[in-house]
Backbone as CSV, one residue per row, in Angstrom:
resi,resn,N_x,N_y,N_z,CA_x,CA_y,CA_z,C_x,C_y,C_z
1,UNK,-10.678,-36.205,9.619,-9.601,-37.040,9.090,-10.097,-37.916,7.948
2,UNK,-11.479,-38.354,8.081,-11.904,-39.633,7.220,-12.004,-38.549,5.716
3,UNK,-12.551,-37.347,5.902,-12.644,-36.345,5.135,-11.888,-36.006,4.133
4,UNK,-10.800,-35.917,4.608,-8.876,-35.120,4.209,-8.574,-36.595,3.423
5,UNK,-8.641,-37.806,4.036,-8.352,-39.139,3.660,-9.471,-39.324,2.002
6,UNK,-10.576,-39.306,2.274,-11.033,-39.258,1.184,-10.626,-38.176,-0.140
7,UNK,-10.618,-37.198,0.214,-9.988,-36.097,-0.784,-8.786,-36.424,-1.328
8,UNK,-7.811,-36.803,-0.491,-6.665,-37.550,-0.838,-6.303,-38.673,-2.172
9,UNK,-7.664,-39.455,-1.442,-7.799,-40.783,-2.644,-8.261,-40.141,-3.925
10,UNK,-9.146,-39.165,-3.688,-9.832,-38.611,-4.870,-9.395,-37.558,-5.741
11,UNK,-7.811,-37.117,-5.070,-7.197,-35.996,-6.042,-6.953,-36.969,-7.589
12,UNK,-7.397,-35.751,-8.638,-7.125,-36.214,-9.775,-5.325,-36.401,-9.828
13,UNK,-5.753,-37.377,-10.871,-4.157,-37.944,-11.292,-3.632,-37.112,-12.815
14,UNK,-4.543,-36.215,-13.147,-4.116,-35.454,-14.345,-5.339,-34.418,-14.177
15,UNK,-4.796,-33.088,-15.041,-6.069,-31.560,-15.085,-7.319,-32.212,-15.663
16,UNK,-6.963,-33.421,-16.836,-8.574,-33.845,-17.366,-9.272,-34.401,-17.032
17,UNK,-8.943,-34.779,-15.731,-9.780,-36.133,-14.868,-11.137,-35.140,-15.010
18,UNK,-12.507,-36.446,-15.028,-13.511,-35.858,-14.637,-13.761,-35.298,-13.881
19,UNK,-14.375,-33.982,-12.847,-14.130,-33.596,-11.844,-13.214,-32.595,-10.835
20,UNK,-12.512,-32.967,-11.587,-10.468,-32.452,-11.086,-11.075,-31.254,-10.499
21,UNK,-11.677,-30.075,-11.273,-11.793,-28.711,-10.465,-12.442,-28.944,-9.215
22,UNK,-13.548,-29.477,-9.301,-14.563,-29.308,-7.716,-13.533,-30.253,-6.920
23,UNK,-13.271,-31.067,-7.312,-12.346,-31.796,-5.996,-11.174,-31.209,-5.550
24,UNK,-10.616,-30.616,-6.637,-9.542,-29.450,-5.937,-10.000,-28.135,-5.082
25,UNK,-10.910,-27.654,-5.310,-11.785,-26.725,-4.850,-12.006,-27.240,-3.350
26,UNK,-12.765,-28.067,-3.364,-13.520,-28.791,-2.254,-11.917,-28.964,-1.260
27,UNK,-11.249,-29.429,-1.513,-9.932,-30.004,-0.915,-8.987,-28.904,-0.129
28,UNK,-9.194,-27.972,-1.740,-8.460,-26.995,-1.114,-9.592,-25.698,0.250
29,UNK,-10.779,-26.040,0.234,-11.406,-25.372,1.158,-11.620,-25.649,2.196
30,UNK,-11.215,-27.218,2.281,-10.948,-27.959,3.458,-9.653,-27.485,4.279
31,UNK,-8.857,-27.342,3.421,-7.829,-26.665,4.131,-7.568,-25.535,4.660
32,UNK,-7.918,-25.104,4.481,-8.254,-23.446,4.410,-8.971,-23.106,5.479
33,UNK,-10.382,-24.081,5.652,-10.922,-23.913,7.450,-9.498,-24.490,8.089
34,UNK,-9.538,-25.442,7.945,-8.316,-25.788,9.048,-7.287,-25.139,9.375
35,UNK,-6.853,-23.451,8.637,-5.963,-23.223,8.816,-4.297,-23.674,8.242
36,UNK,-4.643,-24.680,7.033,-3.245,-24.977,6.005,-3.052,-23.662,5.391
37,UNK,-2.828,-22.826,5.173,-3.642,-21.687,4.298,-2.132,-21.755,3.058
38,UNK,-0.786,-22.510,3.337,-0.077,-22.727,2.436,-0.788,-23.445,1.058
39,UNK,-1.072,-24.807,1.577,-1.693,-25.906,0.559,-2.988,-25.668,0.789
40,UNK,-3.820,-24.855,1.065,-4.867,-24.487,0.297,-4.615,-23.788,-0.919
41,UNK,-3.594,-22.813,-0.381,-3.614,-21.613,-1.890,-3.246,-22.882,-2.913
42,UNK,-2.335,-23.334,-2.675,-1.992,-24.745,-3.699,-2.600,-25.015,-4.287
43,UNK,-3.790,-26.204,-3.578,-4.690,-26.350,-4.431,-6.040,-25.593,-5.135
44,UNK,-5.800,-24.629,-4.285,-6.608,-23.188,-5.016,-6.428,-23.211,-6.428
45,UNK,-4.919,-22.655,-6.673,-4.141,-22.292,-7.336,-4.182,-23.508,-9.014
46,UNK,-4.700,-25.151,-8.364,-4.334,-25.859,-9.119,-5.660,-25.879,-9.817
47,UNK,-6.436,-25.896,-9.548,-8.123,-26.002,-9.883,-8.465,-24.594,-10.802
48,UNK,-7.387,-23.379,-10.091,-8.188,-22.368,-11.502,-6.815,-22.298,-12.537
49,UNK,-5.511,-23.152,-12.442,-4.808,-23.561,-13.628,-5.815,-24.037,-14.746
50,UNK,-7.137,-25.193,-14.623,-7.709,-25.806,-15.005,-8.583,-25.074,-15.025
51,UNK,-9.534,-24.166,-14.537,-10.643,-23.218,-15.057,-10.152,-22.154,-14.109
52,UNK,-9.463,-21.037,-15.028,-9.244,-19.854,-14.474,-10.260,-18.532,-14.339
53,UNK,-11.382,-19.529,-14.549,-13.079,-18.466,-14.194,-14.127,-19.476,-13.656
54,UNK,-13.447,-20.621,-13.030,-14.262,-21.223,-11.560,-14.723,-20.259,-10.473
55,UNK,-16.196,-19.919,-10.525,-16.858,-18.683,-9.948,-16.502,-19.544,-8.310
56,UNK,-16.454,-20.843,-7.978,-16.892,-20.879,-6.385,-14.787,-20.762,-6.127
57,UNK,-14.484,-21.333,-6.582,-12.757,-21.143,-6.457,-12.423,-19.744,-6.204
58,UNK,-12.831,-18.838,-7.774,-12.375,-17.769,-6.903,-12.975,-16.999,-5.912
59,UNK,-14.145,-17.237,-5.643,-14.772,-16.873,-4.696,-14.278,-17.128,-3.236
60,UNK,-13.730,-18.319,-3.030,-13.236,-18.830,-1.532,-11.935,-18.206,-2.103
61,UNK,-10.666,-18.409,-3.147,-9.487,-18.244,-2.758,-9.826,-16.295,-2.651
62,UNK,-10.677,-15.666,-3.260,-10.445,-14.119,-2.543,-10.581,-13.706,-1.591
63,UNK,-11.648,-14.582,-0.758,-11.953,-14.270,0.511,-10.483,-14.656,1.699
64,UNK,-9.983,-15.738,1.228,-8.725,-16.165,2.121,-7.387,-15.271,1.982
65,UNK,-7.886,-14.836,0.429,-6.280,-13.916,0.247,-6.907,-12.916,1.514
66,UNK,-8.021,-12.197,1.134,-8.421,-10.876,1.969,-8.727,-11.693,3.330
67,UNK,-8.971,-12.147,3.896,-9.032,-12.524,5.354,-8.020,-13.251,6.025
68,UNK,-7.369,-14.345,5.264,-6.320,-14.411,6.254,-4.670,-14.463,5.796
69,UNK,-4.447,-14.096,4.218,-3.298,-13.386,3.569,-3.154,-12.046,3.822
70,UNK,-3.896,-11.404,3.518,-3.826,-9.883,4.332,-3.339,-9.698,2.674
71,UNK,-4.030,-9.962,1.536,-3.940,-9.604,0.136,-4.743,-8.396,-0.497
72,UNK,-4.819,-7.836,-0.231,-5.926,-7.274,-1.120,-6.515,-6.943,-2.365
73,UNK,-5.128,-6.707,-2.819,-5.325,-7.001,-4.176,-5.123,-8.506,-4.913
74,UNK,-4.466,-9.164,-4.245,-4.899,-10.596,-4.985,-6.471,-10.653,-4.316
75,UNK,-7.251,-10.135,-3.821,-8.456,-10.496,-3.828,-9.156,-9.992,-4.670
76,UNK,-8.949,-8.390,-5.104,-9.568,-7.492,-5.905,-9.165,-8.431,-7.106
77,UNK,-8.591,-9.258,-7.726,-8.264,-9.486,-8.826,-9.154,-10.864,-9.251
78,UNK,-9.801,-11.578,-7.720,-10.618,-12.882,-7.998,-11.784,-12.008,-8.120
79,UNK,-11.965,-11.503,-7.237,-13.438,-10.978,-7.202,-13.692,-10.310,-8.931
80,UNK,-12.795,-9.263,-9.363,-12.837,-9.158,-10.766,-12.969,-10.013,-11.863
81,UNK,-12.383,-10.991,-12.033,-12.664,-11.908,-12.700,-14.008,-12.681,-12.543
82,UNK,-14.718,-12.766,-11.341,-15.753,-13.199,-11.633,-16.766,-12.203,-12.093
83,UNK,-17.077,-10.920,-11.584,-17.381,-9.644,-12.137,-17.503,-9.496,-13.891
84,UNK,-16.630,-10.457,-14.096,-16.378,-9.967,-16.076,-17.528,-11.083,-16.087
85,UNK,-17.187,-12.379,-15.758,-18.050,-13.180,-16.510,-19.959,-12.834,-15.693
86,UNK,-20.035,-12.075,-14.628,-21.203,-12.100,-13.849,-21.136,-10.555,-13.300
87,UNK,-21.453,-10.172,-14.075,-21.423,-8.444,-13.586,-22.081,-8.136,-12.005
88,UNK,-23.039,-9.550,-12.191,-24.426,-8.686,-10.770,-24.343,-10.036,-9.949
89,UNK,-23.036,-10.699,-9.809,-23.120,-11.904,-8.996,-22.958,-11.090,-7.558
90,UNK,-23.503,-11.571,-6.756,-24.298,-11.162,-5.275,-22.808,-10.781,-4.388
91,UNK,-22.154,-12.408,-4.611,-21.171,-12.787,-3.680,-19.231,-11.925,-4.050
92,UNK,-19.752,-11.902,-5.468,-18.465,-10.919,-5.800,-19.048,-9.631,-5.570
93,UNK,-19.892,-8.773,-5.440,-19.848,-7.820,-5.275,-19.768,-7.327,-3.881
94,UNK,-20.338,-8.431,-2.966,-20.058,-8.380,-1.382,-18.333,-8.242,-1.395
95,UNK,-17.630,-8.996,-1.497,-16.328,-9.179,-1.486,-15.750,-8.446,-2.287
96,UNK,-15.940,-7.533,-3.000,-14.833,-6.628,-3.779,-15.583,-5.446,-3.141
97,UNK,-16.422,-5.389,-2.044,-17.347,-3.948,-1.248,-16.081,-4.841,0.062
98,UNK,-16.317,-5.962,0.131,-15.394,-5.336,1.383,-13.656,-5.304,1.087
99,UNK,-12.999,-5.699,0.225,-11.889,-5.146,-0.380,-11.563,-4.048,-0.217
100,UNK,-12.564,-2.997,-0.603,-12.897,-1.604,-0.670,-12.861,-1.178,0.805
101,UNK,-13.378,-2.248,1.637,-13.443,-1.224,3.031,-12.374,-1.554,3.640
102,UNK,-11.622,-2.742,3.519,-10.282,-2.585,3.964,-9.351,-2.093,3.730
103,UNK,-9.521,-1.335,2.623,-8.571,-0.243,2.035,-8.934,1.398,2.289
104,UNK,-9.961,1.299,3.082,-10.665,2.342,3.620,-11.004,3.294,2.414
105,UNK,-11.449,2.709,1.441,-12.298,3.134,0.070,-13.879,3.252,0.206
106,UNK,-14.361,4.167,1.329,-15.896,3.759,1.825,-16.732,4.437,0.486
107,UNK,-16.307,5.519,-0.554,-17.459,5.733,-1.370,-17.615,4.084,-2.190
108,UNK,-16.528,3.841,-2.725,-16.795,2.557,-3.208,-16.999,1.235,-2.925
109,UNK,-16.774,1.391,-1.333,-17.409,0.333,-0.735,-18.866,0.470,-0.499
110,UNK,-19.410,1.329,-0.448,-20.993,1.463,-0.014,-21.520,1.865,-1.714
111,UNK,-20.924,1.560,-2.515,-21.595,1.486,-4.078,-21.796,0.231,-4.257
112,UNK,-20.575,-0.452,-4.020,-21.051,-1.948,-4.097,-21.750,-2.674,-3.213
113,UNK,-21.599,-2.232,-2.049,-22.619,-3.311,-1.082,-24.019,-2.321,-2.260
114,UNK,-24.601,-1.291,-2.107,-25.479,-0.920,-2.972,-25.706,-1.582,-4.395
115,UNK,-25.094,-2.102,-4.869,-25.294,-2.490,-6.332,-25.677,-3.946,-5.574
116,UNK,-24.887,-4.619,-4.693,-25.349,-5.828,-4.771,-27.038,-5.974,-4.142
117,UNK,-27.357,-5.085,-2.906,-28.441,-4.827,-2.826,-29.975,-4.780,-3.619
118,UNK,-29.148,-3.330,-4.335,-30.184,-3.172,-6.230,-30.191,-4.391,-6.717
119,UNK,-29.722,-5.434,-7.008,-29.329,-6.313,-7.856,-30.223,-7.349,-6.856
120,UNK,-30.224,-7.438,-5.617,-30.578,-8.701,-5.316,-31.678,-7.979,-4.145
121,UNK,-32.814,-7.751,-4.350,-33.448,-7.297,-3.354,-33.926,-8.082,-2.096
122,UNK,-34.052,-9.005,-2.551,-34.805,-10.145,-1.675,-33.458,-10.851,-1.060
123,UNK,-32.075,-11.107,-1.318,-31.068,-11.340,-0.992,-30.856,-11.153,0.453
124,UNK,-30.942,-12.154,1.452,-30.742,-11.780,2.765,-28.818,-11.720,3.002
125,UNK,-27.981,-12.252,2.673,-27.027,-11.941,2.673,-26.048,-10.427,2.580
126,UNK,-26.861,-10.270,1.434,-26.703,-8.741,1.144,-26.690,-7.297,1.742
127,UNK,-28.730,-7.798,2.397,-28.683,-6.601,3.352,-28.560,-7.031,4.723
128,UNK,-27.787,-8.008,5.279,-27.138,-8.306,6.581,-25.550,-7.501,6.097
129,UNK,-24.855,-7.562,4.974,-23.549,-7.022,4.743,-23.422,-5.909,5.004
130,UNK,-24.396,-5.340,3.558,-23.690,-4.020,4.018,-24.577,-3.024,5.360
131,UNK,-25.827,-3.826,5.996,-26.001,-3.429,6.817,-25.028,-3.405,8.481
132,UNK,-24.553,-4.610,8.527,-23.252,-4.587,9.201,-22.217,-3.471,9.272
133,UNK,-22.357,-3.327,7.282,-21.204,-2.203,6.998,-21.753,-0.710,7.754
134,UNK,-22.793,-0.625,7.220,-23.042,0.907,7.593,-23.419,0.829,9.076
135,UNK,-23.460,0.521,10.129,-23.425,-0.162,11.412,-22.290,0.501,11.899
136,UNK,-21.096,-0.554,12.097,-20.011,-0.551,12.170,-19.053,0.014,12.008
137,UNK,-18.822,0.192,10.447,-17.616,1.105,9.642,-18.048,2.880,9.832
138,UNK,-19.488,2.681,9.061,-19.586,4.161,8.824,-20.587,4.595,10.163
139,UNK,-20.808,4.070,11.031,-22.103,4.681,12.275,-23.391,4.999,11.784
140,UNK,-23.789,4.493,10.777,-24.527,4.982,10.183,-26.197,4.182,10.700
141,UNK,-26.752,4.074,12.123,-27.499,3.031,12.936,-28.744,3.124,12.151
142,UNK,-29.302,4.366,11.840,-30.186,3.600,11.370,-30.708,3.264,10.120
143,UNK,-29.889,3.774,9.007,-29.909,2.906,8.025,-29.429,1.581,7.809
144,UNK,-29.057,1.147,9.069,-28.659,-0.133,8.950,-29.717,-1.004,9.453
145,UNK,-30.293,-0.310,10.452,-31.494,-0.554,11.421,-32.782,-1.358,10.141
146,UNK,-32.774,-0.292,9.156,-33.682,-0.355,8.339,-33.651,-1.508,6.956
147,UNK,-32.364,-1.762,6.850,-32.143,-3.188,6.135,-32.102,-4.429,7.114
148,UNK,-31.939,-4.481,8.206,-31.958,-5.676,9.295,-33.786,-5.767,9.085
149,UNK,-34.107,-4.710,9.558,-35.942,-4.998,9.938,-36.144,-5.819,8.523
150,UNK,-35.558,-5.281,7.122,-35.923,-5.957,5.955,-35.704,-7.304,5.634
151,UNK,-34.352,-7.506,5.942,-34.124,-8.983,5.722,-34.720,-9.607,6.894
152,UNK,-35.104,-9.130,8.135,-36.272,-10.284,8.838,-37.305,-10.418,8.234
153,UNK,-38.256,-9.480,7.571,-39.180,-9.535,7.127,-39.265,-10.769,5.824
154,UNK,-37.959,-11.165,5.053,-37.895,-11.985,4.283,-37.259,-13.040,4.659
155,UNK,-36.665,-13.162,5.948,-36.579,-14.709,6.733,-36.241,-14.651,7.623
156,UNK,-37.009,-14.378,8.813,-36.312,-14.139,9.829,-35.434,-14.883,10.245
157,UNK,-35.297,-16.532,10.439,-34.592,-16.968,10.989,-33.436,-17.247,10.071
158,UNK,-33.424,-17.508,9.187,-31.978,-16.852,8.314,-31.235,-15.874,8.330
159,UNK,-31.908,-14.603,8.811,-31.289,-13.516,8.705,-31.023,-13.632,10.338
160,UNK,-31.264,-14.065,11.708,-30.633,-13.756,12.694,-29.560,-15.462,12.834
161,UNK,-29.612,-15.888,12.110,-28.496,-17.481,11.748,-27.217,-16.767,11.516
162,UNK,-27.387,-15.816,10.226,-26.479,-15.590,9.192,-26.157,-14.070,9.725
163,UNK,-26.527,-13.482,10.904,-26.034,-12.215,11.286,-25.346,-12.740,12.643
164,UNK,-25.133,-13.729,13.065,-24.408,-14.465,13.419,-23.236,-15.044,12.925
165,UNK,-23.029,-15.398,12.011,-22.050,-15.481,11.036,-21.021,-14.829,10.541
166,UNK,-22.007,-13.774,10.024,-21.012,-12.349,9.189,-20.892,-11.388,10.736
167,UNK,-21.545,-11.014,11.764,-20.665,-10.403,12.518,-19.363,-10.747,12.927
168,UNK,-18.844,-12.180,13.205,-17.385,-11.479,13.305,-16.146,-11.220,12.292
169,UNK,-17.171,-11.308,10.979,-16.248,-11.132,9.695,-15.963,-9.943,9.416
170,UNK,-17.418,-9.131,9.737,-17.157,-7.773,9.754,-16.389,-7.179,10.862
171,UNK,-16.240,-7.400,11.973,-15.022,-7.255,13.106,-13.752,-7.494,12.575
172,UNK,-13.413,-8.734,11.986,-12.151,-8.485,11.141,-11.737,-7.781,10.262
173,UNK,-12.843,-7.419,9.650,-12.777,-6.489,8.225,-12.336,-5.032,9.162
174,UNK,-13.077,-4.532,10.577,-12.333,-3.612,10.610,-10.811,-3.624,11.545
175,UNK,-10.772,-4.676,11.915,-9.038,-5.098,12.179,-8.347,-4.657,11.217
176,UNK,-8.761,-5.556,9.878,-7.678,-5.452,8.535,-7.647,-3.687,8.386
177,UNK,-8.502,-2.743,8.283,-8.387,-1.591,7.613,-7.817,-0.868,8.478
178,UNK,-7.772,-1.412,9.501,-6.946,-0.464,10.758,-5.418,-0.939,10.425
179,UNK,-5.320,-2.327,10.337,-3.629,-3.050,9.538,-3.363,-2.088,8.171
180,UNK,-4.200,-2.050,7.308,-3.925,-1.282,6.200,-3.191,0.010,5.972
181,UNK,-4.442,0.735,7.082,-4.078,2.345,7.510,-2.678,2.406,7.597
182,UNK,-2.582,1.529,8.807,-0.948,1.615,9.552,-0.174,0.958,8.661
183,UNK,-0.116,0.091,7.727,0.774,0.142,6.641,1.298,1.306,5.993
184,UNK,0.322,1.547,5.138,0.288,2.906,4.168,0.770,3.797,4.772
185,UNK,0.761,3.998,5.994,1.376,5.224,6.979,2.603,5.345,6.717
186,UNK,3.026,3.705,7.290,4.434,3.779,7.564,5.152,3.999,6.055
187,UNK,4.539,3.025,4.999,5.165,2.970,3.874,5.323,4.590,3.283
188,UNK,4.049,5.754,3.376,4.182,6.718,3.009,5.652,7.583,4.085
189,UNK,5.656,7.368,5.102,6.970,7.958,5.972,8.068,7.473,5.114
190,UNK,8.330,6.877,4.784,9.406,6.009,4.305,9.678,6.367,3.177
191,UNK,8.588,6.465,2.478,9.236,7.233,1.258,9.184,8.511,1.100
192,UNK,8.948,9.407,2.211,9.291,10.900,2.689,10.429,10.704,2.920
193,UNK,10.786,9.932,3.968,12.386,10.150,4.288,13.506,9.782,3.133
194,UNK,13.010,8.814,2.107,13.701,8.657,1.510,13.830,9.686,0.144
195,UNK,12.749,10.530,-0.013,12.859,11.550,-0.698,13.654,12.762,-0.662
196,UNK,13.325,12.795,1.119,14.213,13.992,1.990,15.641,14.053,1.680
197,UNK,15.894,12.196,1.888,17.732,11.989,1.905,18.092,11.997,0.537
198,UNK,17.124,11.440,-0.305,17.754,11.964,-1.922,17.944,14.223,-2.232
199,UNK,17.089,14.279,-1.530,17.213,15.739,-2.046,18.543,16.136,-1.446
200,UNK,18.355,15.887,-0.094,20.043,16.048,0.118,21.134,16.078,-0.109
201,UNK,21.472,14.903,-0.460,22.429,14.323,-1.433,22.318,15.130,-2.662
202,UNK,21.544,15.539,-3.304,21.430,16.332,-4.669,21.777,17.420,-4.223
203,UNK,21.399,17.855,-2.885,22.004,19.744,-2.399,23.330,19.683,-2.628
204,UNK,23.663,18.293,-1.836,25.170,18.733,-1.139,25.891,18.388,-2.458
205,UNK,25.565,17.572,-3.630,26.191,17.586,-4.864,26.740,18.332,-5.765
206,UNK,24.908,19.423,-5.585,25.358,20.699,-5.952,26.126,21.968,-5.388
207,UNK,26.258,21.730,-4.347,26.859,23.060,-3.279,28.545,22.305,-3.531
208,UNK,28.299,21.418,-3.267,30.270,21.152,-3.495,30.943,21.847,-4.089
209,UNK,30.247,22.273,-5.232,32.054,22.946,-6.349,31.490,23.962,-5.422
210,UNK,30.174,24.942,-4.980,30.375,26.095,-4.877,31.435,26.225,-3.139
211,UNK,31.618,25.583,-2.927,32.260,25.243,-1.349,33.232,25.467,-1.577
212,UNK,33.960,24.682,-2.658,34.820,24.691,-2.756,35.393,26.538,-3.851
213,UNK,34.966,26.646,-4.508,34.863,28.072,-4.942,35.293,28.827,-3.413
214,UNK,34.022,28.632,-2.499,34.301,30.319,-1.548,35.633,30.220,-0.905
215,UNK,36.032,28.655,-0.939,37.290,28.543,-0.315,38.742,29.016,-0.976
216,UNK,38.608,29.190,-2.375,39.692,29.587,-2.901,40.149,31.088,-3.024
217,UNK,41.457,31.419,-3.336,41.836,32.866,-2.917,40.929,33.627,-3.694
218,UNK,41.072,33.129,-5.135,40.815,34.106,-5.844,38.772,34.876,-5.515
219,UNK,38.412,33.322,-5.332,36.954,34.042,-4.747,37.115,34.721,-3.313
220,UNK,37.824,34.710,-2.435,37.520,35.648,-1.574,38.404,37.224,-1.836
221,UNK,38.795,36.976,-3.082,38.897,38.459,-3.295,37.896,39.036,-4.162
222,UNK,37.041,38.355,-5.091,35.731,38.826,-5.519,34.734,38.719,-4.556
223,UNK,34.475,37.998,-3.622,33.734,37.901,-2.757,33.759,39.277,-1.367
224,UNK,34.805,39.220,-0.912,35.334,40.004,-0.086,34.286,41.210,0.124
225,UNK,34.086,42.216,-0.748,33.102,42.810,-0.674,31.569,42.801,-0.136
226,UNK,31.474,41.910,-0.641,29.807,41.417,-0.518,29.936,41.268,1.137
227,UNK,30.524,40.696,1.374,30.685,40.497,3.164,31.033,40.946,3.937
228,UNK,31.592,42.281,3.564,32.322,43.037,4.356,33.330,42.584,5.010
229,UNK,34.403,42.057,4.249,35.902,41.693,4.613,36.689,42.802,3.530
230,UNK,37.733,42.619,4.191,38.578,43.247,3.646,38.544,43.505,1.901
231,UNK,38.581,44.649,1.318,38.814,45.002,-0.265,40.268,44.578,-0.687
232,UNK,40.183,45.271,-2.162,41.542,44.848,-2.951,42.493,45.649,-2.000
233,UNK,42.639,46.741,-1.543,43.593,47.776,-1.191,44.038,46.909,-0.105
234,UNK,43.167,45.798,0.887,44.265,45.101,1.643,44.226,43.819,1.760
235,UNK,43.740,43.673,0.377,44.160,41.898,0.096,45.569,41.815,-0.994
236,UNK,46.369,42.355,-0.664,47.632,42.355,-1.626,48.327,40.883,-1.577
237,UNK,48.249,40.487,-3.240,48.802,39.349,-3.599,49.995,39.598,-4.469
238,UNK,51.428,40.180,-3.683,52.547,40.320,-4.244,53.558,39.748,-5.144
239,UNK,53.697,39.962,-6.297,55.048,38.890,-7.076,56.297,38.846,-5.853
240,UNK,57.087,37.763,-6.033,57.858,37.139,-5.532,59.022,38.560,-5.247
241,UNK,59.270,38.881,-6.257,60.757,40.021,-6.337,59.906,41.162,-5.925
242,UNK,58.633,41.550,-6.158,58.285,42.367,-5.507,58.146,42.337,-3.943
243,UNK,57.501,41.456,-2.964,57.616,41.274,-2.244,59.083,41.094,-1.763
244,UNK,60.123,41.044,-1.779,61.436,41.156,-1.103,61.587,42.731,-1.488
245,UNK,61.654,43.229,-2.150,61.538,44.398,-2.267,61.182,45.341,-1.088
246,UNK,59.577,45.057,-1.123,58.866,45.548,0.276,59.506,45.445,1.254
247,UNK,60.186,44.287,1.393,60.973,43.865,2.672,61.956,45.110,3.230
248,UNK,62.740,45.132,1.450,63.681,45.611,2.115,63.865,46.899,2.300
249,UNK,62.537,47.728,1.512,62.747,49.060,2.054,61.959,49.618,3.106
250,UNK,61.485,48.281,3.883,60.134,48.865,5.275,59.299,48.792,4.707
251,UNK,58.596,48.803,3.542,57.174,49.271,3.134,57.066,50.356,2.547
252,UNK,58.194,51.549,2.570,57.648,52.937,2.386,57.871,53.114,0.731
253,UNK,58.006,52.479,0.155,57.817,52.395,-1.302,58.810,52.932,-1.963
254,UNK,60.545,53.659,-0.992,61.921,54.237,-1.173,62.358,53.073,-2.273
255,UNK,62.894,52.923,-3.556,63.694,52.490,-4.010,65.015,52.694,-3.673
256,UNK,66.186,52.122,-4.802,67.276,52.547,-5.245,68.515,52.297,-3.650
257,UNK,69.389,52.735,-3.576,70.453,52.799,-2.051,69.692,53.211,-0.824
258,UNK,70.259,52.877,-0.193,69.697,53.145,1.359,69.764,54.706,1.834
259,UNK,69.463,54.993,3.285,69.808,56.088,3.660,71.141,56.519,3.695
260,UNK,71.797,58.043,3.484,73.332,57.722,3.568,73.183,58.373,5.332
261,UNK,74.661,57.869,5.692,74.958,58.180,6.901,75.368,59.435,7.446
């Protein structure tokens, strides 16, 4: 509380205040453990108005979009931006590798935990990540086996602190890609069915006039054939005076007076 209270007093009163970014930063990451995750993005949001390539800003607001927005691409888009200005920064390449695995993108998730690796050898963070990753995601025991033995060898007690830490991040990470999957599922059904019911509608658009065609006389006397119904010889469509005619001599085709008596 004394915390939140101080931050409070200390929000800048304008973007140029000395400071303004880290105290928005700081403020808004306060919130963010606590679970505000509205007015964190807020003040996320207000601090990279004011430097929209604050490496620790976007660093925490990508991790919150991807962990507890369920964003992924607003994360892919912080993590990128720091990427332009820091091609081989450690912490964006961890976080746009696990972007990747929650989207169940594993060649490019295991390039980047790899690049950040290459890039940072001695980095215990790194090979606790993507050793986690290949662990976990891909089963992959003992190449994972073989970056754990490494990062003890370069601190041990950091590396069993901080594998403490990132295990249950990586447990969420595979929550989210299992949420993902089953998104994309459903969203791909959905737009099957809705493809299905457009084609439909386009059948039955097009079949109409012909429906209406087989229904009329004149096509089932061109038709008639093809189906084996009746031909011209007994589909007779009589003029008016002809037909009384027929009437009146029986059918037998007698013109002129009747029989005489």
């Amino acid at each position: 509380n004394m915390s939140e209270a101080m931050y409070r007093r200390a929000q800048p009163a304008s973007n140029r205040a000395p400071y303004a970014v880290i105290t928005l930063h700081n403020y808004g990451v306060l919130q963010a453990e606590r679970g505000r995750l509205d007015l964190a993005a807020e003040l996320l949001n207000r601090a990279l108005q004011i430097d929209p390539f604050h490496i620790p800003t976007c660093l925490a607001y990508g991790r919150m979009l991807l962990e507890s927005k369920f964003d992924p691409d607003g994360a892919e888009r912080m993590y990128k931006r720091v990427l332009r200005r820091n091609p081989g920064h450690v912490l964006a390449l961890i976080g746009y590798a696990q972007v990747a695995q929650v989207r169940g993108e594993d060649v490019q998730a295991e390039e980047l935990y790899t690049r950040a690796t290459d890039f940072h050898e001695t980095n215990v963070e790194a090979l606790l990540h993507k050793a986690l990753y290949l662990e976990l995601a891909l089963k992959m025991v003992s190449e994972a086996d073989q970056l754990y033995a490494k990062a003890q060898q370069l601190d041990e007690a950091a590396a069993r602190y901080k594998y403490e830490i990132f295990l249950p991040r990586q447990k969420l990470l595979l929550t989210l890609a299992k949420k993902y999957h089953s998104r994309r599922v459903q969203q791909e059904g959905s737009i099957a069915a809705t493809s299905a019911g457009w084609l439909f509608l386009r059948a039955a658009a097009v079949l109409a006039p012909i429906k209406d065609l087989l229904w009329s006389a004149a096509a089932s006397r061109w038709l008639a054939p093809c189906f084996g119904a009746a031909g011209d010889e007994e589909l007779q469509f009589l003029p008016e005076d002809d037909e009384r005619e027929h009437e009146r001599t029986g059918g037998d085709g007698a013109g002129g007076e009747g029989t005489p008596e």
